[in-house]
N, C-alpha and C positions, 0 to 999 in steps of 0.2 A: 429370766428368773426361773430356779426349777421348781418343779410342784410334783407330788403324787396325786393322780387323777384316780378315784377309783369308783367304780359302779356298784352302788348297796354296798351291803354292812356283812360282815360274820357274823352278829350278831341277830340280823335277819333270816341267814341261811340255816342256824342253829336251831332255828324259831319254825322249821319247817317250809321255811317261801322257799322255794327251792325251782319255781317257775322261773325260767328265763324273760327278764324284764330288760333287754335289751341285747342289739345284736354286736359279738365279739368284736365283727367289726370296725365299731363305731370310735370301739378303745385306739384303735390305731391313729387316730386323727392325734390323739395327745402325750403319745411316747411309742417307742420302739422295745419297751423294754418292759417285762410284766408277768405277772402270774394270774390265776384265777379258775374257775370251773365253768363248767354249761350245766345249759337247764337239767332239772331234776337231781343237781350236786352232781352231773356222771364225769369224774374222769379228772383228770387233774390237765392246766391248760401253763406250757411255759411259751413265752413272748420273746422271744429274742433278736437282735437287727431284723424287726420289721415281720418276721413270721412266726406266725402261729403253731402252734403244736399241741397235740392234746394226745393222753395218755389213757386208755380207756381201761376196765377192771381186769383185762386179758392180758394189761401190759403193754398194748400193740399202739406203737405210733404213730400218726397221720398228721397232715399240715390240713387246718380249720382253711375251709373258703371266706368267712368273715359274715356269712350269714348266720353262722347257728347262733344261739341266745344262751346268757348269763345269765344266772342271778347277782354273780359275786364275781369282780375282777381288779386288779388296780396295775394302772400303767405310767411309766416315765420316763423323759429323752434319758439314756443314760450317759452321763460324759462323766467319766471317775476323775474326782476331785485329788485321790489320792491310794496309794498303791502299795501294796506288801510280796515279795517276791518272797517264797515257800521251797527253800530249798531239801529241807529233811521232814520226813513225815509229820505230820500233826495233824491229832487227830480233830475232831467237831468241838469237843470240849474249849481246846487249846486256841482253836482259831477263833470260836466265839468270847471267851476271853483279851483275845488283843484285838478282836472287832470294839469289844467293850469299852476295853483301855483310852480309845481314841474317838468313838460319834457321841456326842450328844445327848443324855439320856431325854433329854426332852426334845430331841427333834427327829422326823421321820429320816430313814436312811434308803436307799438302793444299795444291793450289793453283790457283785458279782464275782464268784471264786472262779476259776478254770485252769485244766493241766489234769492229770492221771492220779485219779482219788487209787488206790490200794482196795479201797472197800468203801463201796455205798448201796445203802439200805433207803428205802425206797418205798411206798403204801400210795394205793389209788385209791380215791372212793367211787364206791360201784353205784352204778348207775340207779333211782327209787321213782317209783311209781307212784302216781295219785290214790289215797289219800295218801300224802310223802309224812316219813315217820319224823323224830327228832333228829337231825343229823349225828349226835351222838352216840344213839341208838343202832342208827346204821353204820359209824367208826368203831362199834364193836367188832364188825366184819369184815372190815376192810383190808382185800388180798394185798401181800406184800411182798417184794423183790429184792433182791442184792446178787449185786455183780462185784466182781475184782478186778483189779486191773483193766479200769475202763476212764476213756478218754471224756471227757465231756464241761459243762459248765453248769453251775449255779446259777439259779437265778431267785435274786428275792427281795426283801424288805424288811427293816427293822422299825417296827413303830412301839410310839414311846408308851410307860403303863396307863397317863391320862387317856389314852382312847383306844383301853383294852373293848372291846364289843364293836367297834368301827372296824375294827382287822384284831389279830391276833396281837397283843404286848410281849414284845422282842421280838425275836427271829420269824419267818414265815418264810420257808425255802424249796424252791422247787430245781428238779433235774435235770437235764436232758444230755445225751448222749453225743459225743462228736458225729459219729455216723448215723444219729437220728433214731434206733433202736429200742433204744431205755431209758426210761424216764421216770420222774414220779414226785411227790411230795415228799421231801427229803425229812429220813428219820432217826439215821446216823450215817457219819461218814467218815473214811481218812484220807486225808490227802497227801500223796506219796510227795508231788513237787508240780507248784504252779504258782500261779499270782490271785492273790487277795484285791480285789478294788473297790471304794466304796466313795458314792456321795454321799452330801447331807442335804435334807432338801428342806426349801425357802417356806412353802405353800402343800397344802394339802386339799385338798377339793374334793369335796364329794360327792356324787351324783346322786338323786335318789329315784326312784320310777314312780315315777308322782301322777302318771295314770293308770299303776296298777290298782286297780280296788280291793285284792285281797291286803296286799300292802297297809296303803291308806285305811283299813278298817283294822287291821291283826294288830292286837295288844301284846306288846312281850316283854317278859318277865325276867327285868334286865339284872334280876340278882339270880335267879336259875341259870342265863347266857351264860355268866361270868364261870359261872360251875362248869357247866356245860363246855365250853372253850376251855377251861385249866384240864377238863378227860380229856376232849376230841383230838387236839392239838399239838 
């Protein structure tokens, strides 16, 4: 059965918890395939067959040991149910459109593009310090990238609008580079020629860190999140 697994809310992260409430590692046990951040929101993190990658505010990529800490990740076996082969350019618009055409609006997706985008654009968020501001706040800042003609893969999730504030409602898409270079939270792209893939998934899972105390005690003001996520995002 497939499921999205994923550790805390966006809606949590927007809210300031931005402590790492569990370690990246753990995510592994329940897909090979994922996105997400580390403690303090630093850096953007893409999951691909089984490794880890994270994108820090410099741009620079490294493979995570499995110890560092999330606040916010979600992970899934990815085995594409069904496949779009990308012969002439199309840009983010065009492909999220015949993503559209075909999943589910009410059920969560995996989705994985790859082949030689023409152009993608790209934003990390930079690393925040205790007392951590609103994530929002700090996506006013957030340094951004783009390359051409560069080889690499998508990795992401489409979840439905009933559980906008659990993750983002629609697309939520992260980069990474064939050669492992460039990465990032994807913020526009085109794709010169590659393949579109995408499941739909059965289960959705949530985790929550049910012994953090700042957690367990933070009230948030889940009609601000909703604001808040339609800027940051």
């Amino acid at each position: 059965m497939s499921y999205l697994y994923q550790h805390g809310t966006l809606g949590a992260l927007m809210s300031d918890l931005m402590d790492g409430t569990e370690k990246i590692g753990e995510l592994g046990k329940y897909g090979d395939f994922g996105i997400g951040t580390l403690s303090g929101s630093n850096g953007e993190v893409i999951i691909l067959d089984h490794v880890m990658y994270h994108v820090n505010e410099a741009g620079e990529v490294s493979i995570l040991t499995g110890k560092e800490r999330t606040p916010y990740a979600a992970v899934t076996e990815f085995k594409a149910a069904q496949k779009t082969v990308i012969e002439k350019p199309a840009n983010a618009e065009e492909i999220t459109n015949q993503l559209l055409s075909k999943i589910s609006p009410n059920l969560f997706a995996a989705v994985k593009i790859s082949g030689t985008f023409s152009a993608m654009h790209v934003r990390v968020s930079p690393k925040q310090e205790k007392p951590y501001p609103k994530f929002v706040e700090a996506a006013r800042n957030q340094p951004e990238f783009s390359e051409e003609k560069v080889n690499g893969t998508i990795v992401g999730f489409y979840t439905p609008e009933l559980f906008q504030g659990a993750a983002k409602a629609g697309f939520h898409l992260h980069f990474i580079s064939k050669d492992r270079t460039f990465g990032g939270h994807v913020m526009d792209y085109t794709l010169g020629h590659g393949t579109v893939k995408w499941m739909e998934l059965e289960e959705f899972r949530q985790h929550f860190p049910i012994h953090d105390k700042e957690f367990l005690e933070h009230k948030i003001d889940s009609e601000e999140i909703m604001k808040d996520i339609a800027e940051a995002e």
